[in-house]
TORMAR-918023 format. One line per field, with one value per residue: residue number from 1; residue in three letters; x, y, z of N, C-alpha, C in turn. Coordinates in steps of 0.001 Angstrom, whole numbers, always signed. Example, Ala and Ser with C-alpha at 12.3 -4.5 7.8 and 13.67 -1.06 7.14 Angstrom:
# TORMAR-918023
pos = c(1|2)
code = c(ALA|SER)
nc1 = c(+13190|+12850)
nc2 = c(-5690|-2250)
nc3 = c(+7800|+7080)
cac1 = c(+12300|+13670)
cac2 = c(-4500|-1060)
cac3 = c(+7800|+7140)
cc1 = c(+13200|+12900)
cc2 = c(-3300|+30)
cc3 = c(+7800|+7870)
# end
This chain:
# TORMAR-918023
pos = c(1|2|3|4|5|6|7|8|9|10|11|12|13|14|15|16|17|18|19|20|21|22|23|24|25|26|27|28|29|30|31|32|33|34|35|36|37|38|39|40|41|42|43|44|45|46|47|48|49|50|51|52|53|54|55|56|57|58|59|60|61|62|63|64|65|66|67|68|69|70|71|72|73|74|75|76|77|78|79|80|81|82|83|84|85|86|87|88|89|90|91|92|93|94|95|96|97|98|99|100|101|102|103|104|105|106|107|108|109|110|111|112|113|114|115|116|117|118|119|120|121|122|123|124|125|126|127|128|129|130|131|132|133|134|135|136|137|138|139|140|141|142|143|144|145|146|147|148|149|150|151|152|153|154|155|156|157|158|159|160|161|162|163|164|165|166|167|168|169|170|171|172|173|174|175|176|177|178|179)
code = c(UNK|UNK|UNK|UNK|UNK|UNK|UNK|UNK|UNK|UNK|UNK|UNK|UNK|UNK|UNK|UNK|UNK|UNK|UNK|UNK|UNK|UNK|UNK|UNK|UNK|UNK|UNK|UNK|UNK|UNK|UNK|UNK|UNK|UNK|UNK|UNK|UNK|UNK|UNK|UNK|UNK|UNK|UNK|UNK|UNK|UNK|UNK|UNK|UNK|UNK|UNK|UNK|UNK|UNK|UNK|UNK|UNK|UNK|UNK|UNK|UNK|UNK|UNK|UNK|UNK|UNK|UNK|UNK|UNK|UNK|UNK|UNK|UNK|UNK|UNK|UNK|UNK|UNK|UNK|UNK|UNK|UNK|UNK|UNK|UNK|UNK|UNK|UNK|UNK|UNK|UNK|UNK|UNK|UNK|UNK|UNK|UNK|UNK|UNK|UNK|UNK|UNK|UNK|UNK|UNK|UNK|UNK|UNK|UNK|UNK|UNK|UNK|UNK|UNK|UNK|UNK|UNK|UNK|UNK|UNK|UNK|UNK|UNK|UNK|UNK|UNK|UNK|UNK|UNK|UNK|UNK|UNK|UNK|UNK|UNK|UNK|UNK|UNK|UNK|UNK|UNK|UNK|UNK|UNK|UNK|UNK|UNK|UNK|UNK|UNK|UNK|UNK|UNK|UNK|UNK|UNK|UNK|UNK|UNK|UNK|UNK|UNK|UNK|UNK|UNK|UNK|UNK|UNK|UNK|UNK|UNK|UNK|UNK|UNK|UNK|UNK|UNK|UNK|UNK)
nc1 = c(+840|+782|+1083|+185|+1232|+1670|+3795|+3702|+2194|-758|-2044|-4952|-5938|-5130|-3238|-1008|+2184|+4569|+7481|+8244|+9116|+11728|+9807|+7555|+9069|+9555|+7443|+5082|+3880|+1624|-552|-797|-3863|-6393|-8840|-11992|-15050|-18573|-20191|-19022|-17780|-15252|-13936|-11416|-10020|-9204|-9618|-11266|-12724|-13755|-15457|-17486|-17955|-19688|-22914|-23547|-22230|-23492|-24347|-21999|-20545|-22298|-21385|-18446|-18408|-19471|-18426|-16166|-13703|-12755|-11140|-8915|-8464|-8850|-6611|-3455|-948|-1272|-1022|-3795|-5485|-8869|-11663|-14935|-18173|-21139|-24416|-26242|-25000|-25135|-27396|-28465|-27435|-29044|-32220|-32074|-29574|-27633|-28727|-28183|-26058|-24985|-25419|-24885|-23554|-22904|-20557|-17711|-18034|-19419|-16818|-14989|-16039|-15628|-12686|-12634|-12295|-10200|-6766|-3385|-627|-1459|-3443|-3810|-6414|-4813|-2824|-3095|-3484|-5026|-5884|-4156|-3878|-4455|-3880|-5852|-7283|-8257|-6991|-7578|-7591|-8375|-9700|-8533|-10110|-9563|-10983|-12322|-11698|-12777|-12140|-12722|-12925|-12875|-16221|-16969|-17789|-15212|-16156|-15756|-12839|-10909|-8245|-6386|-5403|-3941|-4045|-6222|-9442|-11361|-14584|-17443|-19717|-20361|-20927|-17735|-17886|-16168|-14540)
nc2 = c(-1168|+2168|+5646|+8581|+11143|+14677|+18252|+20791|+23453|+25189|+28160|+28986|+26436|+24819|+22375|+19748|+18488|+15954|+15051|+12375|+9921|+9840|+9665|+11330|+13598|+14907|+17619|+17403|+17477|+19332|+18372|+18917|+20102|+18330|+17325|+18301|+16834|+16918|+17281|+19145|+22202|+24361|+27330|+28539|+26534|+26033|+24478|+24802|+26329|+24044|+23083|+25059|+25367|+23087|+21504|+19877|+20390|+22600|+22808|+21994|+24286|+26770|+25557|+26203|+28702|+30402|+28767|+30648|+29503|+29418|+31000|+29507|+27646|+28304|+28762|+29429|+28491|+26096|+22952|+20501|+17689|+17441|+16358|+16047|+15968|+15422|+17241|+15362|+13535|+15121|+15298|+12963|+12565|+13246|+15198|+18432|+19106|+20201|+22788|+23192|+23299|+25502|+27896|+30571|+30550|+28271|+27971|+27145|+24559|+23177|+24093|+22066|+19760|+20377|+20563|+18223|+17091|+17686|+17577|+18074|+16313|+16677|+14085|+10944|+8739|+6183|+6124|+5714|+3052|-144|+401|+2709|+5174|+8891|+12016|+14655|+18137|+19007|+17653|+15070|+11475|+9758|+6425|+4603|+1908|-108|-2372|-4185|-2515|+94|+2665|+4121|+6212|+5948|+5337|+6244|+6522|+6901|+8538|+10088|+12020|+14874|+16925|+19845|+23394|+23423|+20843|+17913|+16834|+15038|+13364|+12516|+10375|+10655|+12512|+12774|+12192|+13532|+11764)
nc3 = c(+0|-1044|+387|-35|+1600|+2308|+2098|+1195|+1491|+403|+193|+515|-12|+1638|+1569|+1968|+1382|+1540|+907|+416|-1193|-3879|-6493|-5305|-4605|-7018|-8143|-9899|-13706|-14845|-17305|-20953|-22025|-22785|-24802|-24338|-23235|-24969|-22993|-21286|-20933|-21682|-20717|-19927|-19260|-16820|-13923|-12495|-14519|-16023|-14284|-14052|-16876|-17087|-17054|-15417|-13032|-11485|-8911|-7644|-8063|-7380|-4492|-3997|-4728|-2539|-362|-783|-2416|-5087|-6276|-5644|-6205|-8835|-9656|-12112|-11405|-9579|-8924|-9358|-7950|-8707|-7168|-8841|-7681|-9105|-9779|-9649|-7852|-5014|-4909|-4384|-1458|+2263|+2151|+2415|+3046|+1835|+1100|+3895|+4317|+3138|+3623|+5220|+8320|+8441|+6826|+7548|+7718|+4971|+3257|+4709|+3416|+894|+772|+1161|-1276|-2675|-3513|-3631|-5240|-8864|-9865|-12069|-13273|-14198|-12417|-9835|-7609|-6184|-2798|-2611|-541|-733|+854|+1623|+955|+3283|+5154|+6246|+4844|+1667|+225|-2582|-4656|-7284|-9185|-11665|-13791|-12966|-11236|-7587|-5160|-2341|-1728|-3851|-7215|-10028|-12999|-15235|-16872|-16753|-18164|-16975|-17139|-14717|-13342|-12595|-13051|-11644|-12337|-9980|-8460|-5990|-3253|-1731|+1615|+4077|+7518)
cac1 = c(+0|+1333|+509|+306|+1308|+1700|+4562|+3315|+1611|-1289|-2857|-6428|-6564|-4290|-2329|+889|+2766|+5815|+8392|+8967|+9551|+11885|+8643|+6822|+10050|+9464|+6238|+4399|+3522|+713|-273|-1588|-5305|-7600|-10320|-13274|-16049|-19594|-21136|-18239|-17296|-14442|-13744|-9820|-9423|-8793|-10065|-12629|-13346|-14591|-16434|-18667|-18526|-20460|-24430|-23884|-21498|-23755|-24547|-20671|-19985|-22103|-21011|-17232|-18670|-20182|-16966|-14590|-12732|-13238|-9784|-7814|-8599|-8585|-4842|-2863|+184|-1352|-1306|-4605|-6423|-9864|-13141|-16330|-19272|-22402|-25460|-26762|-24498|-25256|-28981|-28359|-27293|-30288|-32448|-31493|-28048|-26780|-29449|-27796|-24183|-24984|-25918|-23198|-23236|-21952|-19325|-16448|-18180|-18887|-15196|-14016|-16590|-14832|-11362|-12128|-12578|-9191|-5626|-2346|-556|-2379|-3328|-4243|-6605|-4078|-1770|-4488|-3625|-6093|-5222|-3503|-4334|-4415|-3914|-6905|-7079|-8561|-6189|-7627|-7118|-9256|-8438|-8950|-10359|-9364|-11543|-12816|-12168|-13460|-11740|-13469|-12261|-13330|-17371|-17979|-17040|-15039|-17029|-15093|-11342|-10492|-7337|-7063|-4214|-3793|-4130|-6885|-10419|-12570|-15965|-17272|-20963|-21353|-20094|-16888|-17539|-15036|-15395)
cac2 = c(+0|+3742|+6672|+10115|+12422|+15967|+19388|+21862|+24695|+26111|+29390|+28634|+24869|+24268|+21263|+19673|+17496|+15829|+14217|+10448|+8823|+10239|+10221|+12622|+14730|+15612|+18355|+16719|+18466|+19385|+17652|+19357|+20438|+17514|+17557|+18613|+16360|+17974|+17455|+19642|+23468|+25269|+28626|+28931|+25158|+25215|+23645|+25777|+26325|+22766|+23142|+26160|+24705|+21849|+22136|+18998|+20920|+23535|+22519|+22456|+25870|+27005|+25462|+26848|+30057|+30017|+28615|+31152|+28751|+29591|+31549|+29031|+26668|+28830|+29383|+28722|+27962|+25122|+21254|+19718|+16632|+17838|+15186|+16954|+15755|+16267|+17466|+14202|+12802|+15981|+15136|+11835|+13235|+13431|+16192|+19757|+18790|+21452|+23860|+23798|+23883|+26362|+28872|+31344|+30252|+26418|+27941|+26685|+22843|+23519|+24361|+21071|+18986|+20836|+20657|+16843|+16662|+18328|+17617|+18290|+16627|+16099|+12203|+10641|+7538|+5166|+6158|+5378|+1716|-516|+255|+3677|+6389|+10361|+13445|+15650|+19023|+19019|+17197|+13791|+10679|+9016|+5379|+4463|+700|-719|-3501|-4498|-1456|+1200|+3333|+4798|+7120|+5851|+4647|+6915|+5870|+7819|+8399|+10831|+12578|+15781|+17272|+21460|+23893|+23614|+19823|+17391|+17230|+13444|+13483|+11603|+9651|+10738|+13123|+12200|+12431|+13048|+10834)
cac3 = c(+0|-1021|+874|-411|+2306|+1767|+2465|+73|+1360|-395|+1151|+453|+180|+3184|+1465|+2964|+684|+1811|-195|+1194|-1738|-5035|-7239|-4572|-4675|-7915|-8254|-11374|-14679|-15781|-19126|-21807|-21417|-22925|-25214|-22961|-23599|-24898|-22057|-20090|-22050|-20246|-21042|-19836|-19294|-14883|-12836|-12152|-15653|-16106|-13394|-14413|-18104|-17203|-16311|-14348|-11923|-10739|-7043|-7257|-8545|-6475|-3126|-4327|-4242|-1306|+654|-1274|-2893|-6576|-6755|-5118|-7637|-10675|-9714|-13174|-10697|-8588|-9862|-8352|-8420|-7725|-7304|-8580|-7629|-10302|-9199|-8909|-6417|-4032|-4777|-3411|+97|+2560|+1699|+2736|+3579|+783|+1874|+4907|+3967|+1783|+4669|+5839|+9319|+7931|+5990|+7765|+7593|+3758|+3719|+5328|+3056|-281|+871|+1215|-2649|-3835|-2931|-4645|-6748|-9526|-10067|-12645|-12987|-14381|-11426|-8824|-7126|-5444|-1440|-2308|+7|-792|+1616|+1203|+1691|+4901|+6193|+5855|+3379|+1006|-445|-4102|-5044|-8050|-9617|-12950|-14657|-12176|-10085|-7084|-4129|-678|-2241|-4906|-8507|-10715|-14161|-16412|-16101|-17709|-17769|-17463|-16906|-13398|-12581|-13082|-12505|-11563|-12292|-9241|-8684|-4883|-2459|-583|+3114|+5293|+8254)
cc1 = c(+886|+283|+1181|+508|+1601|+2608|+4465|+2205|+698|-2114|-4293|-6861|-6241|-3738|-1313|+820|+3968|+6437|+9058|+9289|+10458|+10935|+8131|+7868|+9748|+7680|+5950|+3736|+2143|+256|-1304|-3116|-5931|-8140|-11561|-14667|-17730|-20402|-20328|-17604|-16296|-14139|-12249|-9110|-8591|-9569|-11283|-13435|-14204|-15790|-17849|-18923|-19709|-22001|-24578|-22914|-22296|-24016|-23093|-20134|-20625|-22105|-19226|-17389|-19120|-19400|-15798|-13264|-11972|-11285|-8877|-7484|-8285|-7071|-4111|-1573|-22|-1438|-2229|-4964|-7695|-10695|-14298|-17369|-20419|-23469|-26364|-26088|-24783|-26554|-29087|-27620|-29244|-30934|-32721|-30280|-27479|-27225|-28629|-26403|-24210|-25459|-24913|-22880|-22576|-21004|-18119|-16868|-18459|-17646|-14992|-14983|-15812|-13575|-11261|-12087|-11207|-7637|-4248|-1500|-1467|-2142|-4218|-5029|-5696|-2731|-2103|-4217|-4651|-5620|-4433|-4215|-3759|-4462|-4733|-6467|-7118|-7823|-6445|-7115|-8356|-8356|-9067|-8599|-10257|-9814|-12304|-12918|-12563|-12252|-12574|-12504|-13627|-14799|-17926|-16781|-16501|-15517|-15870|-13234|-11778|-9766|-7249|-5368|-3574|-4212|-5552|-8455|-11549|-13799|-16615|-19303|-21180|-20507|-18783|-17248|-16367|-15686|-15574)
cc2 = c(+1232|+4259|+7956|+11070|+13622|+17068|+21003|+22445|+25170|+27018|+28747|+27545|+24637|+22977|+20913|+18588|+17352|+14309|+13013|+9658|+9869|+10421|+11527|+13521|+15384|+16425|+17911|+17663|+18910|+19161|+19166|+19148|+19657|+17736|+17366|+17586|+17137|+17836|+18953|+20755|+23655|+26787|+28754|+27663|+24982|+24332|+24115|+25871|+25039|+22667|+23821|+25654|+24131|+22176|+20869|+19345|+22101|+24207|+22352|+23705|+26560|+26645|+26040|+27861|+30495|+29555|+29885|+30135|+28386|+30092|+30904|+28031|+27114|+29232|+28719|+27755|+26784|+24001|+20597|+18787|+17183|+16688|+15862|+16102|+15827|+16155|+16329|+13012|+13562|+15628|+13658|+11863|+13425|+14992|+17178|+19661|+19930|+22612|+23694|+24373|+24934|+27931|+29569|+30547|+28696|+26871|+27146|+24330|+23203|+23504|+22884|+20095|+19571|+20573|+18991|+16347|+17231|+17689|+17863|+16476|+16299|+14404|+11782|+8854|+6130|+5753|+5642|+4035|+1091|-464|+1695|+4478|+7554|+11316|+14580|+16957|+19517|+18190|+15380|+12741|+9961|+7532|+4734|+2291|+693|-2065|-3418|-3716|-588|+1401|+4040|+5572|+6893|+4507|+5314|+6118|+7179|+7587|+9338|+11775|+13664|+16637|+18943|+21711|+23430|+22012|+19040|+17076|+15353|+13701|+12369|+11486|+9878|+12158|+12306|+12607|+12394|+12485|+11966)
cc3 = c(+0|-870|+480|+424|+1447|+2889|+1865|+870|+682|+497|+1143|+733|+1308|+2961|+2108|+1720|+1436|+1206|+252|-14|-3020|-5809|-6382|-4566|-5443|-8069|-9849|-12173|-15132|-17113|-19822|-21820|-22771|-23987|-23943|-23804|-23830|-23483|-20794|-21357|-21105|-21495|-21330|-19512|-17703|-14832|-12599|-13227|-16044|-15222|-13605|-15795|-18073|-16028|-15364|-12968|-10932|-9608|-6795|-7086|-7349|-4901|-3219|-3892|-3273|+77|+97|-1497|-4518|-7095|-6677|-6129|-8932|-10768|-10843|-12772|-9998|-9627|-8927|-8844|-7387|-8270|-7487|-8134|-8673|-9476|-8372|-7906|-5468|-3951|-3938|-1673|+593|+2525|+3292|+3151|+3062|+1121|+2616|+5064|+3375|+2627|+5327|+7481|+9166|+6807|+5918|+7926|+5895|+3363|+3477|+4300|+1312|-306|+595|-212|-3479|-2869|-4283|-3928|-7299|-9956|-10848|-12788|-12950|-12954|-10331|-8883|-6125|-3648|-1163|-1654|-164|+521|+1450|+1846|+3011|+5810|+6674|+4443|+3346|+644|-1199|-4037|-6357|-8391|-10733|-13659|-13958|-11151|-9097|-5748|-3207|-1839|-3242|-6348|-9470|-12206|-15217|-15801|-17070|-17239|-17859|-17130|-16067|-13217|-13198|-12702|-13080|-11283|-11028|-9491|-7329|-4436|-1190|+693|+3922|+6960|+9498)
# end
């Protein structure tokens, strides 16, 4: 089993990366930005951009906005792996959950339920082993199953990738909980 810790610093996200193995030493590239699938437009090709592209992100976009987290992400300088959610995995949460996150006074839980969906570096599916665990922003880890063709993070399944300036962006089928 490899574990993804984290030493890297990001103001907004609050990442740590730390470099235990020669691969993690090295800060990983950003590939060349994708073909965006029609279902997903981007404008400037972040992270963010995919996000607002796509009409199945919009209970994402705005819970981003809503935590102030929109900038941290659209940073051309950062390499993320972010997990979106689509509308219909947030719809599958018990109802008003988002209503409520979505209320200034639950900012800072909002927050910690966003942070759990992004971490640096960016990672790509085929890198993703069955048993590996990630360093989320918040300061927790997720851990990616590998079987028959599917990748998933923790119990949600990952459905689509698409690669942007700034790092990479997994279409996901639920909301990650942090525990």
């Amino acid at each position: 089993m490899k574990t993804y810790p984290f030493v890297l610093t990001l103001a907004l996200l609050g990442c740590e990366r730390e470099a235990t193995t020669p691969e993690a030493a090295q800060a990983p590239t950003p590939p060349a930005a994708a073909p965006v699938a029609p279902a997903v437009k981007s404008a400037g090709n972040t992270v963010v951009d995919i996000a607002v592209g796509s009409k199945d992100h919009t209970t994402l976009v705005t819970a981003l906005k809503a935590a102030d987290l929109v900038t941290s992400l659209a940073s051309p300088g950062g390499v993320y792996t972010v997990f979106a959610p689509t509308n219909a995995a947030f719809d599958k949460l018990p109802k008003g959950t988002v209503e409520g996150l979505l209320k200034p006074e639950k900012k800072a839980d909002l927050t910690k339920v966003l942070k759990h969906h992004a971490a640096v570096p960016m990672l790509r599916v085929q890198d993703m082993r069955d048993g590996e665990t990630l360093s989320m922003a918040d300061g927790t880890k997720v851990t990616f199953h590998v079987k028959d063709g599917k990748t998933m993070v923790n119990d949600v399944t990952i459905v689509a990738s698409y690669s942007a300036i700034n790092g990479i962006v997994h279409v996901v089928d639920g909301v990650i909980l942090p525990n």
